[in-house]
C-alpha positions in Angstrom: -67.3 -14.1 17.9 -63.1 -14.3 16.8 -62.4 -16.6 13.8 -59.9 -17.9 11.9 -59.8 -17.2 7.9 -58.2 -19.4 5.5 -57.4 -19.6 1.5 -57.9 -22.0 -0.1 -54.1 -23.0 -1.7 -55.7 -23.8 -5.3 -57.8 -21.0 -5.9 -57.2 -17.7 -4.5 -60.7 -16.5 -4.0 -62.3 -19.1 -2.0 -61.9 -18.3 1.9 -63.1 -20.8 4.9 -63.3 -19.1 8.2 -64.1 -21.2 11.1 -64.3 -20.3 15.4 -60.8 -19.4 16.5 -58.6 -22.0 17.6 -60.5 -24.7 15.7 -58.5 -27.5 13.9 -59.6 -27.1 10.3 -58.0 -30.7 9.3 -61.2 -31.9 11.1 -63.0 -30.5 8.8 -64.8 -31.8 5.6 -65.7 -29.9 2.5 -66.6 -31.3 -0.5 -65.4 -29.0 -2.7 -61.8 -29.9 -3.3 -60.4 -26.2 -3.4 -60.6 -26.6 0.3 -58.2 -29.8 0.4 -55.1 -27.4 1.3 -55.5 -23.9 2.8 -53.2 -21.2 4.5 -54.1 -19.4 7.2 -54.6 -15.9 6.8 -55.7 -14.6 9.5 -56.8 -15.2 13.0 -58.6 -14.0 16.1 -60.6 -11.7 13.7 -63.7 -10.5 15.9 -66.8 -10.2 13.9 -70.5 -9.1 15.2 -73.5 -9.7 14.2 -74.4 -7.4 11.9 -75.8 -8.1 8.7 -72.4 -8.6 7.3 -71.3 -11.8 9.5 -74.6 -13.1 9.8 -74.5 -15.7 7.7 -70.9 -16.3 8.8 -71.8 -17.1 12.4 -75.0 -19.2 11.3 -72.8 -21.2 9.9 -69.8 -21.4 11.7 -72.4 -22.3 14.8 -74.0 -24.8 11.9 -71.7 -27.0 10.8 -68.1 -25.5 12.1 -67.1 -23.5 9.2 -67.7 -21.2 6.8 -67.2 -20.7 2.9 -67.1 -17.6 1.2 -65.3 -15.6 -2.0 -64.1 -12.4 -2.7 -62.8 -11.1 -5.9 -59.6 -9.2 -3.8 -57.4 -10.3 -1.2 -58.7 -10.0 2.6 -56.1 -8.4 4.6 
C-alpha cells in the first residue's frame, strides 16, 4: 500500500497518513490539531508487517490514519 503522511501544522508530533492520492480536506478528525496539516511525504510504500498494521486497518477503516512520534519522519 503507498500513502501519504502529513503534520499536523499546530503540533509537531501528531502525523495523519492516509492512501496516496486521497484528498485529506475530505476528511474529519475531531481532534483539532488535525485542522491544518503539511504534507510530508508521499507515495511512501508500506507492507504489512507488524509495523503498518494498524496503519492499513485503519487507513482501509475509516480513510486515514493518526499516529505520533517524538522525532521528525523523514
Amino acid at each position: 500500500m503507498k500513502i501519504d503522511i502529513y503534520q499536523s501544522a499546530s503540533s509537531s508530533q501528531k502525523y495523519l497518513s492516509v492512501l496516496s492520492g486521497a484528498d485529506v480536506s475530505k476528511i474529519a478528525v475531531d481532534d483539532p490539531d488535525y485542522a491544518k496539516l503539511i504534507r510530508q511525504k508521499t507515495g511512501v510504500e508500506i507492507g504489512e508487517d507488524s509495523l503498518a498494521a494498524d496503519a492499513i486497518k485503519d487507513i482501509d477503516r475509516q480513510g486515514y490514519h493518526l499516529h505520533k512520534v517524538r522525532f521528525a519522519i523523514n
